[in-house]
C-alpha positions as CSV (number, residue, x, y, z in Angstrom):
1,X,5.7,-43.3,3.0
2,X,4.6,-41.6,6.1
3,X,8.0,-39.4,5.7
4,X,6.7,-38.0,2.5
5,X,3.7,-36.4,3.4
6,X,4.8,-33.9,6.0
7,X,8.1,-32.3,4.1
8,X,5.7,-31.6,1.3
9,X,3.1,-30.2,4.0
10,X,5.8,-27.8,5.4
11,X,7.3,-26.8,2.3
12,X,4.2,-25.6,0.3
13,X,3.0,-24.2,3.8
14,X,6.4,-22.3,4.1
15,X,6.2,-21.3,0.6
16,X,2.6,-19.8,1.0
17,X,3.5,-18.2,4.1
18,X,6.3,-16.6,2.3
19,X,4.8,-15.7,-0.7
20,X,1.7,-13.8,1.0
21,X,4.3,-11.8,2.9
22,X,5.6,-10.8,-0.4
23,X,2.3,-10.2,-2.0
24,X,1.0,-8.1,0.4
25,X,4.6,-5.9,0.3
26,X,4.1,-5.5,-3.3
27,X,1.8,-3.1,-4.0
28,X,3.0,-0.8,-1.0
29,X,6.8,-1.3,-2.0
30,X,7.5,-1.1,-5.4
31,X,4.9,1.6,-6.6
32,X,7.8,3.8,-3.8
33,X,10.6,2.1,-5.8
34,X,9.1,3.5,-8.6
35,X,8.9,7.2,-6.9
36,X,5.0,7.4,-6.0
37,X,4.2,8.3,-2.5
38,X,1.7,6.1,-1.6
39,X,-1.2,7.1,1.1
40,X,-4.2,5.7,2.4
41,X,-7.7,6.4,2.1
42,X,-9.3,7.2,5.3
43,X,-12.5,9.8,4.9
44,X,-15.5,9.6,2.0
45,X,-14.8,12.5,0.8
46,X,-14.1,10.9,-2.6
47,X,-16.6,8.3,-2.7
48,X,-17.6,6.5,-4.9
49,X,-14.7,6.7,-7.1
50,X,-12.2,6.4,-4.4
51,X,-13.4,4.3,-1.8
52,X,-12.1,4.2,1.8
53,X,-9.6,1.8,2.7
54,X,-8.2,2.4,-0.8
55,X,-4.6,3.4,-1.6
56,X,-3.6,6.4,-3.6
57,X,-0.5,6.4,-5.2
58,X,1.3,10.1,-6.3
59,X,3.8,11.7,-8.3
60,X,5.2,14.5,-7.4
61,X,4.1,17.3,-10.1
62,X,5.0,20.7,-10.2
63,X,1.7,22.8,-8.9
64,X,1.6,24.4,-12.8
65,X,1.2,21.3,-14.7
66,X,-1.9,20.4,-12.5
67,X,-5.5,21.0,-14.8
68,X,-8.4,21.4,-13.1
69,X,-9.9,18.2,-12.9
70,X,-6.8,16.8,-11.7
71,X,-7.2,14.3,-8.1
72,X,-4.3,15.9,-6.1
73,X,-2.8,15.3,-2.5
74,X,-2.0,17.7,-0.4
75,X,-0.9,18.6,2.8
76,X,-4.1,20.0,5.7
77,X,-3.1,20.6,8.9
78,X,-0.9,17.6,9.4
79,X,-2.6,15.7,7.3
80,X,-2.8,14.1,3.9
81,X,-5.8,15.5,2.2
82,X,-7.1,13.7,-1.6
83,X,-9.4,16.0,-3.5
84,X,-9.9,17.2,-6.9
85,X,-8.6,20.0,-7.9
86,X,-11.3,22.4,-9.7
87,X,-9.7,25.3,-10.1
88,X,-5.8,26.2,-10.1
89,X,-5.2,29.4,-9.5
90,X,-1.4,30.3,-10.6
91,X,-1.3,33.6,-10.1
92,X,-3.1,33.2,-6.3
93,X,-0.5,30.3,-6.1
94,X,-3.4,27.8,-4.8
95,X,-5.8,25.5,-5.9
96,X,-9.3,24.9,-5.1
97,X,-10.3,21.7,-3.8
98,X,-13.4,19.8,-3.7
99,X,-13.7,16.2,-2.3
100,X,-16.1,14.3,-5.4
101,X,-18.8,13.2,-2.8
102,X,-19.0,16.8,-1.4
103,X,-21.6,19.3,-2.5
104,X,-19.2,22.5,-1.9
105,X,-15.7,23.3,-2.8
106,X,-13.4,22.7,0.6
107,X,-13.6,26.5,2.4
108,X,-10.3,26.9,2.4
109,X,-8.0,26.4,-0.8
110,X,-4.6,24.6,-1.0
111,X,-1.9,26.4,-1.3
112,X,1.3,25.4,-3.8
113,X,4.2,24.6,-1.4
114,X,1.2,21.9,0.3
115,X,1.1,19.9,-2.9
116,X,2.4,16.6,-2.7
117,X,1.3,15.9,-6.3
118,X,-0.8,14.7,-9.1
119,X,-2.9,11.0,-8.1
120,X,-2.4,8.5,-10.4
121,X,-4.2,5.1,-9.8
122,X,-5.7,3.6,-6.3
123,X,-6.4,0.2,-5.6
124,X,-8.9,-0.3,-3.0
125,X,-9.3,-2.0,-0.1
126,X,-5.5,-1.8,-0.2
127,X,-5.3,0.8,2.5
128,X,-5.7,-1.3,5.6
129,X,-2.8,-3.2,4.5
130,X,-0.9,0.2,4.8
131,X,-1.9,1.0,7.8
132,X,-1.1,-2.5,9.0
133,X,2.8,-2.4,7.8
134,X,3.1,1.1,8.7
135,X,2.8,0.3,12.2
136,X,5.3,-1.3,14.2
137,X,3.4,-4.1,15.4
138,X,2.5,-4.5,11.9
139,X,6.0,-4.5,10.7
140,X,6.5,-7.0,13.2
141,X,3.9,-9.4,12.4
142,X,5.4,-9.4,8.8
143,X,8.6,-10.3,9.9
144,X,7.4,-13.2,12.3
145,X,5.0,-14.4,9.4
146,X,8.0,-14.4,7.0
147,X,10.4,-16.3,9.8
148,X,7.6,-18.9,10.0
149,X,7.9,-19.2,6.6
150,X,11.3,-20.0,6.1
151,X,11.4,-22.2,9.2
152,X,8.5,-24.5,8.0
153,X,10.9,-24.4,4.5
154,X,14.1,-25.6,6.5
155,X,12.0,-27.9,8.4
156,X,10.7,-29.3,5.5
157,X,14.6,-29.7,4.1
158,X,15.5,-31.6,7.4
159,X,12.6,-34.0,7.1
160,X,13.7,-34.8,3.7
161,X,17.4,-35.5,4.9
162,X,15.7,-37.8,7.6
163,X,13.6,-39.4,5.0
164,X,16.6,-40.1,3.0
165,X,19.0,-41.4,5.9
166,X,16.4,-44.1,6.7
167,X,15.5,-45.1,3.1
168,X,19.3,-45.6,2.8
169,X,19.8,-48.1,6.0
């Protein structure tokens, strides 16, 4: 009786491990599979209907197809910038920008070729987990959680075998 206990223990432990690895991949992974860049939130410029610590996910759109009203990202001086887009100026080739929680338009205007694309949905709170995986101590945590995982899984196979060899003498 006392054999039973710990091979189930290790196996639903594994299997949680596991499956919370793969959980927290998901929505980082397969929105990319899907061809959105994904970025995260990091300023307030956007609050409150994009929180900080959200993620945005984009699709590449072609600078003309953008209406003003539009969330866009874009690139700023290295970085990724999320703002809404109130005015697109084709003919200037740029679009003016305005973060939602700002009082001002952004002082200077994106330009076309900066454009990542059109933002489609975020998720908060999400964002921390992309910062996580996206370093490479992060990346490494993932794959130690995960080896845990399956180790508590083949652990909990062996007991099992044990289990069974002594039930059978």
């Amino acid at each position: 009786m006392k054999f039973r206990f710990w091979p189930l223990l290790c196996s639903v432990a594994g299997t949680g491990i596991l499956l919370a690895v793969l959980v927290s991949c998901l929505p980082l992974a397969v929105p990319r599979l899907l061809g959105y860049e994904v970025y995260g939130v990091v300023s307030g410029s956007m609050e409150p209907g994009i929180p900080v610590g959200s993620v945005v996910y984009v699709e590449k759109t072609a600078p003309e197809e953008i209406v003003d009203g539009d969330i866009i990202a874009f690139h700023k001086n290295g970085d990724v910038v999320t703002h809404r887009a109130v005015r697109n100026r084709i003919v200037e080739g740029e679009f003016v920008t305005k973060g939602d929680a700002n009082a001002e338009a952004d002082p200077v205007t994106a330009r076309y070729e900066d454009l990542i694309g059109r933002v489609v949905f975020h998720i908060p709170l999400i964002g921390k987990l992309l910062v996580l995986y996206g370093s490479g101590l992060g990346k490494f945590y993932a794959v130690c959680f995960a080896a845990c995982g399956a180790m508590l899984n083949m652990l909990a196979g062996r007991l099992r075998a044990r289990s069974r060899e002594a039930a059978e003498e």
